[in-house]
N, C-alpha and C positions, 0 to 999 in steps of 0.2 A: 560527455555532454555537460556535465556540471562542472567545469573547468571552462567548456566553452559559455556555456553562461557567466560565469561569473567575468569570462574576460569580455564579454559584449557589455555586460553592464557595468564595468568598470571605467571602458571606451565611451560610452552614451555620457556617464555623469561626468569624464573628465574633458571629451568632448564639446560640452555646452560652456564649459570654462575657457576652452581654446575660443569656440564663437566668439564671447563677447571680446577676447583680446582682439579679434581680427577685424570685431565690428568695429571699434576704434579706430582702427587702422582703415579701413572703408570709406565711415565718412571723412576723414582728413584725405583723403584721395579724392571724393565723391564732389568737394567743393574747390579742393588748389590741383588736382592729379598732382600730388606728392607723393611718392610713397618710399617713407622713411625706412633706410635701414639701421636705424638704431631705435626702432620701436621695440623689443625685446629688450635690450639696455637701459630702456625709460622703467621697463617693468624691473628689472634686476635693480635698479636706482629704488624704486617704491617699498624692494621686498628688505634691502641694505638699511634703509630707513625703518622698517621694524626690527631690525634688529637693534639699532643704535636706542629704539623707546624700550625696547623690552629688557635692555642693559642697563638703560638711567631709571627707566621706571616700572619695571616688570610687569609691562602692558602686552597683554594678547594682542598676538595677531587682528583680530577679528573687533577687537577696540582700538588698534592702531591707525584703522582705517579712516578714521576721522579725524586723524592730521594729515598723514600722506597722503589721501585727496585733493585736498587746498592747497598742497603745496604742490601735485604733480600737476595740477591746474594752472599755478602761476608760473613754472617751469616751462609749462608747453604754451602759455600766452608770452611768455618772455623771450623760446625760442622761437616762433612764428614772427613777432613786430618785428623784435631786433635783429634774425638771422637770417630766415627762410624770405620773407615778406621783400626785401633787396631784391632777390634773386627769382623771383615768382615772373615768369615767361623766357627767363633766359633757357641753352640750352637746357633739356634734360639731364646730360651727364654732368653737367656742374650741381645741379642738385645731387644727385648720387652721390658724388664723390663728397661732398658737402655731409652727406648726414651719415656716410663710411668714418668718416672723420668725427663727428660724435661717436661711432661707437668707440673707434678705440680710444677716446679722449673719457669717455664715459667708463671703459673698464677698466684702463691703466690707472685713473683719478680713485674706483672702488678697490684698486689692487694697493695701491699705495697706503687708502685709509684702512681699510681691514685686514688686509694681507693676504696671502696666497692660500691660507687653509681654509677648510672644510668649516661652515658655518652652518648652525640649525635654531627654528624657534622656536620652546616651546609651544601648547597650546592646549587648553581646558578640551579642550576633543579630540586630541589629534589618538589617543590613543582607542577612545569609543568606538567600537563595531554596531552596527544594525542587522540585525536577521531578518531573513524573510524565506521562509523555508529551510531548503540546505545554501541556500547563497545568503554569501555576507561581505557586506556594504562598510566601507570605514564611514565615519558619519563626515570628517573634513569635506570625502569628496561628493556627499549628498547635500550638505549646506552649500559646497560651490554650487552642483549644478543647480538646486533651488533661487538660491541667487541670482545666477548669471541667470538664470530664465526669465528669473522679477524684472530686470535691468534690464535684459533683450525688450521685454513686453513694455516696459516705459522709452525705451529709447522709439519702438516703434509708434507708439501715443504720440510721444512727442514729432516724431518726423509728420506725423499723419493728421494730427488734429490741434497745434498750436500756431501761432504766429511766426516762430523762431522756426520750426521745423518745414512751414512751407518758404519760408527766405531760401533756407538750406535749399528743397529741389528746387527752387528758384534760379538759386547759385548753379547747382548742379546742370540743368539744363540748358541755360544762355546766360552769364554772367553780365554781359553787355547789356540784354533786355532788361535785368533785373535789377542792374543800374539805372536804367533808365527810369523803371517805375519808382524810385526811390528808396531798392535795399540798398542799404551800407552793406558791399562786396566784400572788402576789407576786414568791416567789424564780423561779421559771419565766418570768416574763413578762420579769423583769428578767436573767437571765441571754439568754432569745432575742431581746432586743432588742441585749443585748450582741454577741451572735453574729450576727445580722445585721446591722449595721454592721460585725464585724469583718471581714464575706464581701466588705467593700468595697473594705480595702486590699489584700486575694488580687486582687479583679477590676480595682480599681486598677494595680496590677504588672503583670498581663498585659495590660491596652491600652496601658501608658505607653509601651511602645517605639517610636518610630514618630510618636505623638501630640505634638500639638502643643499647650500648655497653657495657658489666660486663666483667670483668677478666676469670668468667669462659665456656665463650660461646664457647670458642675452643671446650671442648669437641662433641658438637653438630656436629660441622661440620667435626669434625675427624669419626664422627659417620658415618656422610651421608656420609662422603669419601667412608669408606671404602665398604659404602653399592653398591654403584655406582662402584666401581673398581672390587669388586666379579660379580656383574652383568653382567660388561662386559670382565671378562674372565682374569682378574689382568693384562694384559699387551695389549689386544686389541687395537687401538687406536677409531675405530671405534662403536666397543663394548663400551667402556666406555662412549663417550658421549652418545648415547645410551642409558647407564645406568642413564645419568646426567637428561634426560630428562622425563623418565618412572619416576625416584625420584621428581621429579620437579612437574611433573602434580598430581602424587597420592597426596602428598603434599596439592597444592594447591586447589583439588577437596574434599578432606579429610578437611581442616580447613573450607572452605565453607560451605560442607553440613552435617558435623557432629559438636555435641556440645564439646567444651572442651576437653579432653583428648584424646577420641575416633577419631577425624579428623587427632590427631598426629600419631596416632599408622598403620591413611591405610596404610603408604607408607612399616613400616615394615613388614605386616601383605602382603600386595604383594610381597613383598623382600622372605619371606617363599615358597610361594606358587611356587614364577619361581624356586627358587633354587632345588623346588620337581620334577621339570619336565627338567630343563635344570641346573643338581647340577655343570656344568663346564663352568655357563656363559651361557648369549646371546650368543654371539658369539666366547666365547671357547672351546677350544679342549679340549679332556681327556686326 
């Protein structure tokens, strides 16, 4: 029993750090239905970039984040105008293929500059435990999920009680309409594809501590993206962390009590079984 606790609570707090990756991934879906498969590689690109600060300037993680932000921000306004934004209504599979092609462009470009080995950053926490009883908490993954809970709760502020956030369902809903009323479609799409990428070097920071780095781990977490955004309904907001959390615990209950291979595969192997009973999402519509 205290072994299963601690691996439920170790799934809940790393959990809530998957959500916000996937809410990223949401809203750039929620306003162009893009859904990138090099979103994990954007986050590998964010965590690569702390490493390059914490080598010139032996800056923390967790103070890193305040360059890799702006910069993952101008990345993903740079990819959206200049790459994606062309292409916005053509088939679907040419977007695919399209952002398949960032990712290997994206990890063969980190394999070349850092190389093939095994990379780590340090961090003023990464070694701190918290107790609470007989269960014990690393603190990296309780400042994630702190975090990523702050950011869920503002990102939902912002969808729900600003100017910018009602454009977006705006967008989201009838883009044509919301042309007509006079949202910039365009400037919207291209600023939350900005903003979702940039949610990637925040979620970047909070797993880097601890983490162990290769050029090709994006795919993983582009994985778990997309498993967690189907879950919860591709544009939910609610739904998706949701999803972030169900991926998170099966996870961490899965490498616990199963050996080697088998721990990795519950979370998919759940991922099956909801999609039989609710194939439109936790909390999506048909």
């Amino acid at each position: 029993m205290d072994m299963l606790a601690q691996a439920l609570i170790q799934g809940f707090l790393i959990g809530g750090t998957y959500g916000l990756v996937a809410l990223g991934l949401g809203l750039i879906y929620s306003v162009s239905n893009i859904v990138s498969f090099a979103h994990g590689d954007f986050m590998s690109l964010a965590m690569y970039l702390s490493v390059s600060l914490f080598a010139a300037f032996a800056m923390d993680p967790y103070v890193s984040v305040f360059i890799t932000f702006p910069v993952l921000a101008l990345v993903g306004w740079g990819l959206y105008y200049f790459i994606l934004r062309p292409v916005i209504g053509s088939n679907s599979l040419m977007i695919i293929q399209l952002t398949l092609g960032l990712t290997f462009l994206l990890q063969n470009g980190l394999l070349m500059v850092y190389g093939g080995q095994m990379l780590r950053v340090p961090s003023m926490v990464e070694s701190k435990l918290f107790l609470m009883g007989d269960t014990v908490m690393r603190w990296p993954l309780l400042i994630a999920f702190i975090a990523s809970l702050a950011l869920s709760a503002l990102l939902y502020l912002m969808l729900t009680r600003t100017d910018f956030g009602r454009q977006i369902r705006a967008v989201n809903q009838n883009p044509k309409a919301a042309a007509l009323m006079g949202v910039n479609v365009t400037q919207v799409r291209t600023l939350v594809f900005a903003l979702g990428i940039a949610l990637l070097a925040v979620a970047g920071s909070l797993l880097l501590p601890g983490a162990t780095l290769q050029p090709g781990m994006g795919l993983r977490y582009t994985v778990i993206t997309l498993l967690i955004l189907v879950l919860g309904g591709m544009s939910n907001f609610i739904g998706i962390l949701l999803g972030g959390y169900i991926i998170g615990l099966s996870e961490a209950v899965g490498t616990t009590f199963l050996s080697g291979v088998s721990g990795m595969i519950l979370p998919y192997a759940l991922f099956i079984v909801i999609m039989l009973f609710r194939p439109a999402g936790l909390l999506g519509s048909r």
